[in-house]
Backbone as a ProteinNet text record, in pm:
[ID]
protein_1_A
[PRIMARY]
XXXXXXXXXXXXXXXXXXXXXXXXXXXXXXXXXXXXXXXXXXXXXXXXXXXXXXXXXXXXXXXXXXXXXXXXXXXXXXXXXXXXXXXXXXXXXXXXXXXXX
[TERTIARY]
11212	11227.7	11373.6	11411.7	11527	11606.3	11631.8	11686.5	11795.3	11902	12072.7	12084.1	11990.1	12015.5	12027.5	12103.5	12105.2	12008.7	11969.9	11813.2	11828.5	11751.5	11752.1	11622.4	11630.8	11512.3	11436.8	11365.1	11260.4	11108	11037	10873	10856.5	10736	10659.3	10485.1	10469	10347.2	10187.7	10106.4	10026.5	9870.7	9823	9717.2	9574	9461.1	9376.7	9356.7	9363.7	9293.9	9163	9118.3	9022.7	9074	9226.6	9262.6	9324.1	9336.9	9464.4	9492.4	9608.3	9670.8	9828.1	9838.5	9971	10050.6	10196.9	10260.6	10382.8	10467.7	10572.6	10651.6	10762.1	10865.5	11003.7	11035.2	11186	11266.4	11374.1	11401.1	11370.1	11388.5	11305.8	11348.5	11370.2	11474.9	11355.5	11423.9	11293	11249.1	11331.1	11247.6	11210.3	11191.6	11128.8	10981	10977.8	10838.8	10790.6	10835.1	10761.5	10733.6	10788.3	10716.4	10585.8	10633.3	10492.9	10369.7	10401	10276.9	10220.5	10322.6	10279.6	10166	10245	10114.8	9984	10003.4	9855.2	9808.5	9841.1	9787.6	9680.6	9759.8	9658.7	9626.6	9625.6	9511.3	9408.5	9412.9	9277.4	9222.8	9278.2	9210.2	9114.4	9220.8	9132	9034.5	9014.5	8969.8	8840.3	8714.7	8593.1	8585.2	8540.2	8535.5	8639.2	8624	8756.7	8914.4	9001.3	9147.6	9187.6	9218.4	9318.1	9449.7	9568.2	9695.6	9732.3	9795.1	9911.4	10028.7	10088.4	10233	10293.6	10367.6	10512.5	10649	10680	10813.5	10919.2	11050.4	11135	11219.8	11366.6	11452.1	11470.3	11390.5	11306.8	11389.5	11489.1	11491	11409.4	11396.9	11268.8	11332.1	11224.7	11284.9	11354	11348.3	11431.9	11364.9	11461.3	11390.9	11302.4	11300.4	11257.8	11115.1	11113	10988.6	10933	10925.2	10879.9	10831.7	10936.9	10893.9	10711.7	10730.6	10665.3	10521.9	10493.9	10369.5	10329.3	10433.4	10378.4	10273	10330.1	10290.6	10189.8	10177.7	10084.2	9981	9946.5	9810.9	9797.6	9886.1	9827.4	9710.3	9747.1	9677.1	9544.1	9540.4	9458.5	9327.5	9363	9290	9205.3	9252.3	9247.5	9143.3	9105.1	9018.7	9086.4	9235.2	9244.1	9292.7	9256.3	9276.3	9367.1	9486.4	9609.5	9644.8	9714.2	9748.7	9898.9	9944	10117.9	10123.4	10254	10287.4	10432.2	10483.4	10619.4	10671.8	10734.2	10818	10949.5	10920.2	11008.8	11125	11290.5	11391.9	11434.4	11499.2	11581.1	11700.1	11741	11933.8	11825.5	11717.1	11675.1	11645.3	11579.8	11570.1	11400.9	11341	11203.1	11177.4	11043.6	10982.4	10864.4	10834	10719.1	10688.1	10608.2	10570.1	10450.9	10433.2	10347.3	10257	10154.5	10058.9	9927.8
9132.1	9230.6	9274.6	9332.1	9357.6	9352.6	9475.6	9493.4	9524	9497.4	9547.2	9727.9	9760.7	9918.1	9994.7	10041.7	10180.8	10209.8	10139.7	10207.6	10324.4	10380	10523.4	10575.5	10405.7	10412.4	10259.2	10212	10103.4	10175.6	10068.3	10074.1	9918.1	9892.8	9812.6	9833.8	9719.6	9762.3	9643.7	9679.8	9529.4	9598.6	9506.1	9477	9379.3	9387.3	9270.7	9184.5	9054.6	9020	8886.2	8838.1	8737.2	8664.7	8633.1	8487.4	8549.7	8634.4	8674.5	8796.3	8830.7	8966.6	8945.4	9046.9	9082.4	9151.8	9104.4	9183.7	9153.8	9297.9	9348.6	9432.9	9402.7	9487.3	9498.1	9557.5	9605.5	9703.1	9718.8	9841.2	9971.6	10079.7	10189	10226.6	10082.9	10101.1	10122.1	10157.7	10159.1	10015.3	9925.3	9788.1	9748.9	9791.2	9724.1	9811.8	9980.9	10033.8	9965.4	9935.8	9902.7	9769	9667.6	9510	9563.5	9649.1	9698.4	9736.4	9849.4	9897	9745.5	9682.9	9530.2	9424.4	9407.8	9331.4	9392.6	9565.1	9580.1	9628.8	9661.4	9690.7	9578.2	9406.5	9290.4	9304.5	9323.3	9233.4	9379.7	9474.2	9563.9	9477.9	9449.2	9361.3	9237.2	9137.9	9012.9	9003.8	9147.8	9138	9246.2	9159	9262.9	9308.5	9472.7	9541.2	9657.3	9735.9	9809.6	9760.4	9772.1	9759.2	9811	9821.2	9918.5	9883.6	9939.9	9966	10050.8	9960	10053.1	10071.6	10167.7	10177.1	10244.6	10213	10313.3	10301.2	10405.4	10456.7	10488.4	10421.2	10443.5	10515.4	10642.5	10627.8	10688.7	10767	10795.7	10958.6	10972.6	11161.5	11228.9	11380.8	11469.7	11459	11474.7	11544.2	11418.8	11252.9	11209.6	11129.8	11111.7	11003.6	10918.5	10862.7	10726.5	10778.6	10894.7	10913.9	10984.3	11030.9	11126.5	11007.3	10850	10740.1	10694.8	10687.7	10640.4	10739.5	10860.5	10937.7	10883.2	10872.3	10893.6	10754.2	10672.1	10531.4	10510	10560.9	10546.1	10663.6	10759	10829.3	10713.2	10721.9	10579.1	10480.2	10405.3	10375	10380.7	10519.8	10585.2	10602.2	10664.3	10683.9	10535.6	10404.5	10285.9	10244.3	10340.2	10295.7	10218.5	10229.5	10191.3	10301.2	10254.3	10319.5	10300.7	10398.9	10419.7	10526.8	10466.6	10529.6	10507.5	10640.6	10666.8	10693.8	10626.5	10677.2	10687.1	10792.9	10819.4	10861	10741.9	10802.5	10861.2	11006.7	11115.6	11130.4	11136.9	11164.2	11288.9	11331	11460.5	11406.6	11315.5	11259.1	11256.4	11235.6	11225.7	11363.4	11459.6	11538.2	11574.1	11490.2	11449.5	11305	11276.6	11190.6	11226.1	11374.6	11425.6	11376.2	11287.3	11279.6	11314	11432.6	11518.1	11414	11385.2	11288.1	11318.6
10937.6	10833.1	10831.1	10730.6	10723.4	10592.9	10517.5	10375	10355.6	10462.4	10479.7	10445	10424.2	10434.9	10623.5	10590	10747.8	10788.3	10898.6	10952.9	11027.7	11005.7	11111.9	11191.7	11282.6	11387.7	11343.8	11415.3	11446.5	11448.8	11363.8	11353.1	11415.1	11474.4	11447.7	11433.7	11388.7	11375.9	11424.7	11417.7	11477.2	11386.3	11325.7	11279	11273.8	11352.1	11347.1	11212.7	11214.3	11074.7	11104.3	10989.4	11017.6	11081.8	11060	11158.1	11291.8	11317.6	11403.2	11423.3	11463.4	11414.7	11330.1	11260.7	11213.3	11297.4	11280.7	11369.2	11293.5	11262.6	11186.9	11290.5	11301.5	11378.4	11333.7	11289.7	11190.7	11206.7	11112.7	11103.6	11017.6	11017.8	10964.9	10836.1	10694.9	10624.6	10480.8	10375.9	10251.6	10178.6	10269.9	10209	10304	10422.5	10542.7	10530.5	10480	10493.8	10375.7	10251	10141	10149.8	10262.9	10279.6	10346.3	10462.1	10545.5	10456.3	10424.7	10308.4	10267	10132.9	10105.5	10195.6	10286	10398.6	10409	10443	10490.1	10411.4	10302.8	10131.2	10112.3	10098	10085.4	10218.7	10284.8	10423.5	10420.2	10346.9	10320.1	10201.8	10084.9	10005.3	9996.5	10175.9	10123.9	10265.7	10342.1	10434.3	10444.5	10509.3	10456.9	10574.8	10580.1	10697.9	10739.8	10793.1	10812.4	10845.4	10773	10866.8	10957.5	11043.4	11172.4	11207.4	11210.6	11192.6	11273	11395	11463.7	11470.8	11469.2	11398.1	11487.6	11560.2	11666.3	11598	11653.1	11534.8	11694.9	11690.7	11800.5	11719.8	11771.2	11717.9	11591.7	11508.9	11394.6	11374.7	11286	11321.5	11253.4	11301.4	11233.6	11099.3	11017.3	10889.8	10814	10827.7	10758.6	10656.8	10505.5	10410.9	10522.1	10570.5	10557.5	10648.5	10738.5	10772	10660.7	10560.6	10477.1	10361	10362.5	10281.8	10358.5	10475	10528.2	10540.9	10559.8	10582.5	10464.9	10350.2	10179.8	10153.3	10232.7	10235.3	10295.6	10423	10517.5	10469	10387	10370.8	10229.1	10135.7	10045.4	10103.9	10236.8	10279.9	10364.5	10358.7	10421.8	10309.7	10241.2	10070.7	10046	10046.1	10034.8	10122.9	10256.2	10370.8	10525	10472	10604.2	10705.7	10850.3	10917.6	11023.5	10981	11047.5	11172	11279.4	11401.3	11395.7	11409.3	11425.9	11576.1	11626.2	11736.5	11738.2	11769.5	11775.7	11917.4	11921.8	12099.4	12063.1	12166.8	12155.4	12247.3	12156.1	12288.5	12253.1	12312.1	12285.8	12203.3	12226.1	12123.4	11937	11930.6	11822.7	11763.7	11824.5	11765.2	11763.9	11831	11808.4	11690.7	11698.3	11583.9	11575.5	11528.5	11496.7	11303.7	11272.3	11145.4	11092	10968.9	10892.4	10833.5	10906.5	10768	10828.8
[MASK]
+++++++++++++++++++++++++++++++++++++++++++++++++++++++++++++++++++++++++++++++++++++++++++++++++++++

């Protein structure tokens, strides 16, 4: 992943599917959350049964676009039926990575 924009922090993420799992790891940029959304948007579509989505956020500051892109994205998907787990590891140089969703 990767959209030449300024990341400000790392996600990845891991998802079961019929064949496998998904696994996305990037930077925390607005075309890297909107490929994310993309993937597990269709793999709720072409997949019968619940989705589950885990998502860790490194590096992430409080309060920034790209986490505030991302809750917006991630309850979207929530609404949709899938079911999403945030995890944010916390430093002090960040400020925290507490995200509202």
């Amino acid at each position: 992943m990767g959209g030449g924009e300024e990341a400000r922090g790392q996600l990845s993420a891991s998802a079961p599917t019929r064949d496998g799992w998904l696994y996305v790891s990037g930077a925390l940029t607005p075309y890297d959350l909107e490929n994310l959304y993309d993937q597990i948007a269709a793999l709720g579509r072409r997949d019968s049964g619940d989705v589950h989505v885990e998502l860790a956020l490194d590096g992430a500051m409080r309060d920034s676009p790209e986490l505030h892109a991302l809750a917006r994205r991630m309850k979207r998907l929530r609404r949709q039926g899938v079911v999403v787990h945030i995890h944010a590891n916390r430093t002090r140089n960040s400020g925290g990575g507490t995200l509202d969703n």
